[in-house]
C-alpha positions, 0 to 999 in steps of 0.5 A: 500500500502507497502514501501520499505525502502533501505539502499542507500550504499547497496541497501537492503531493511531495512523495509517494512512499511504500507502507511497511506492514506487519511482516516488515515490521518483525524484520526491521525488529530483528535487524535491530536485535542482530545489530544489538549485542554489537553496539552495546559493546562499543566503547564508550569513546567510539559511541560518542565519536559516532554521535558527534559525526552524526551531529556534525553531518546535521549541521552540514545539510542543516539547510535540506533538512530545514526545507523538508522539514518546512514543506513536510509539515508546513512550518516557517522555513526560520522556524524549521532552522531553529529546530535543526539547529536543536537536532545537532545540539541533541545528537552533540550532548548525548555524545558528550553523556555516553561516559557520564551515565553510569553506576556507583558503589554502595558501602555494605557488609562484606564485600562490595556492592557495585551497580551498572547502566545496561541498555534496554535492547531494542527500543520502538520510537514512535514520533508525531507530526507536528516537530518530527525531525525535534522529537526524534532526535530527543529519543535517539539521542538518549537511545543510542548513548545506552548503547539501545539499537531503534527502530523509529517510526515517523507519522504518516503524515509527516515522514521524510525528514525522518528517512532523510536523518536514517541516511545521514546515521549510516553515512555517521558510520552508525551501524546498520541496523542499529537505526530503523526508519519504518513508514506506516500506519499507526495501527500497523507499524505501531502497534506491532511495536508496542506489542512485539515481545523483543521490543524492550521499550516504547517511547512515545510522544502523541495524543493522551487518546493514543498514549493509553492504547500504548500503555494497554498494549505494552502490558502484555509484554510488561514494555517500558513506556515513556509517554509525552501526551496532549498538554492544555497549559496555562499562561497565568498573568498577573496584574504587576506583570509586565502586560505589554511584555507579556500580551507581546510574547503571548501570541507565540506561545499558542500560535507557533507551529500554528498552535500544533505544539502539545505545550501550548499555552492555550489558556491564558488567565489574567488577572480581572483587574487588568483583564480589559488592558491586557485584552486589548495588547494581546489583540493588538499583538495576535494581529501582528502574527504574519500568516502565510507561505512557510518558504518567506523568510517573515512568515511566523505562522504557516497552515495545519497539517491537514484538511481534517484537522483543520475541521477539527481545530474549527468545531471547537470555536462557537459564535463569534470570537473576540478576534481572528486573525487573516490566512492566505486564499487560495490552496492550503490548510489554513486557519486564521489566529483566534482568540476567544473570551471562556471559562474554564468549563467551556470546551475550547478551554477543557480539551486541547485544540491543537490548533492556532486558538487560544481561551482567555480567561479572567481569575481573581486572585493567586488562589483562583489562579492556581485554582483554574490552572490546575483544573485540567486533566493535563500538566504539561506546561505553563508560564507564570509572569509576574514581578513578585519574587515571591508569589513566582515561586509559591505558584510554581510550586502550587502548579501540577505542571512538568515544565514551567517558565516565569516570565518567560514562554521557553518550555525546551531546553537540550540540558533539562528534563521535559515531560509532564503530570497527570494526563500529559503523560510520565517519564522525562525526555532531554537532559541528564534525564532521559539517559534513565529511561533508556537504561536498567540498573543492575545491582552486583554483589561481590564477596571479599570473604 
């Protein structure tokens, strides 16, 4: 079976790909276990040598892979450079972590007690649409320092980069088998995944819907799972903020990547007694956001990835909204910025849109802030912004959210851990972290009797 890749701006086709099934899947497994014993004995010093030539080659097509990645999903082309620029900065710190995670020794009665990172085998990587190239690199990175062999699976929608990065890990001198890059449906190529009994691990990034799935298929196996699922953050501003500074940077945290970003901060609460104020900068700042072709060095703002997610995004915002955006006419899946007056109870502020809308909504004080904030069933991230020290910490600490920023809407960084509470998923991905979730601990005792 065929799969039509779509530019999402133009609506023409980019590749036409062969589908992996079942079959294909089992082998692409099996080339990874052949491959396993062999890479987790490289030494450390080599390992991290091929990582950084891996990250270096990114560096080198940095460019061709922003292109793929800006017509393949329909991101700004400026964006789509920052996030290879990340790419290699990943692929470059978990080449200088290969020989920084490791055991430790353990005082006891005796004899010696001693413990060892071993790799898990072969893990499944199950990426989405919205930053493919990104967030596959944040689980390679971690899975190949452990010394894992992978087989990555793109999203249907969104695949080249994917298989462009498989290349560039064999011309890296990575191996082959080591990394297997699968084409396929979800409920083929990733189920077959999530339940083949040699696959030791599922790290997953996608829907909280999908996420359980995975859990439930994993049991079967008792697999490993990290998952980084939907996010309904909140971006709480309080009356001593900033608001000019803050209604400036608010449009970015939801509109960026046209709003297909699990970390948006989708809800923005603002304090009442600055409500109309802050309102009146965030229109005027949402009207700024250049909408348009991905390929133009100014565009802030492309299309959705599809003509069905764009039904989706638009069933969520009923009667007339308190501003919205313009698009481009013509072809494409475009949908304008639209900012829309809620409460909390309201479905566009309860369920994640995953698209270019966000809810304001007032609150009256820092308990009913924190009150609002935490009324949902995800946690994923969130910004703070005020000027009080004080007040910045305690809701910070109030907040049921992984990642949090004051003053400040950057959720991502190559050295600190991201992920989530509660619905948006469990386990950490980037930084020191995500070594641990790509690794067992084994205990030794050794006797000096």
């Amino acid at each position: 079976m065929t799969l039509t890749v779509l530019n999402p701006a133009t609506e023409e086709p980019l590749a036409e790909l062969e589908q992996a099934d079942v079959e294909q899947t089992d082998a692409a497994v099996e080339r990874a276990r052949t491959a396993f014993p062999a890479w987790r004995d490289v030494a450390p010093a080599d390992r991290a040598r091929l990582l950084r030539r891996l990250a270096t080659l990114v560096e080198e097509h940095a460019e061709e892979l922003a292109r793929i990645e800006s017509q393949n999903v329909g991101k700004p082309i400026a964006g789509a450079r920052g996030e290879v620029g990340m790419v290699a900065q990943v692929f470059h710190f978990y080449a200088g972590a290969v020989d920084k995670h490791h055991g430790e020794t353990i005082p006891v009665a005796g004899g010696v007690d001693m413990t060892f990172r071993e790799p898990l085998g072969v893990v499944g990587l199950i990426v989405p649409w919205n930053f493919p190239l990104n967030i596959a690199s944040w689980k390679l990175g971690p899975a190949l320092a452990c010394g894992n062999t992978v087989v990555l699976k793109p999203a249907e929608l969104t695949p080249l980069s994917a298989l462009r990065l498989g290349e560039l890990v064999l011309e890296a001198g990575i191996p082959e088998g080591v990394v297997n890059v699968l084409v396929g449906p979800g409920a083929v190529v990733g189920r077959r995944l999530v339940e083949h009994p040699h696959v030791a691990k599922i790290g997953f990034t996608g829907s909280t819907e999908v996420g359980r799935r995975v859990m439930e298929g994993a049991a079967g196996t008792i697999k490993r799972v990290t998952l980084e699922l939907g996010g309904k953050s909140a971006n709480v501003v309080f009356a001593d903020a900033d608001l000019g500074r803050a209604a400036a940077a608010a449009p970015y945290a939801v509109f960026d990547n046209a709003g297909q970003d699990c970390c948006a901060r989708s809800r923005i609460l603002v304090e009442r007694s600055v409500y109309d104020e802050f309102l009146g900068y965030l229109v005027e700042a949402t009207r700024r956001v250049r909408v348009g072709d991905p390929a133009d060095e100014a565009t802030e703002m492309g299309p959705l990835i599809s003509a069905a997610h764009r039904e989706t995004v638009a069933s969520f915002v009923e009667g007339e909204p308190h501003f919205r955006g313009d698009v481009p006419s013509g072809a494409g899946f475009w949908y304008p910025a639209t900012l829309v007056e809620a409460t909390n109870d309201d479905r566009v502020a309860r369920e994640e849109v995953f698209g270019p809308v966000a809810a304001v909504i007032p609150f009256e004080d820092e308990a009913d802030a924190v009150r609002i904030a935490n009324d949902t069933p995800y946690g994923l991230s969130g910004s703070i912004w005020t000027r009080d020290g004080a007040r910045a910490l305690r809701v910070a600490r109030a907040l049921d959210t992984g990642v949090l920023s004051i003053n400040s809407n950057s959720s991502v960084r190559v050295t600190t851990p991201f992920g989530g509470f509660k619905q948006s998923g469990f386990g950490r991905e980037l930084g020191m972290h995500a070594l641990s979730a790509y690794s067992e601990v084994k205990n030794v005792f050794y006797s000096t009797d």
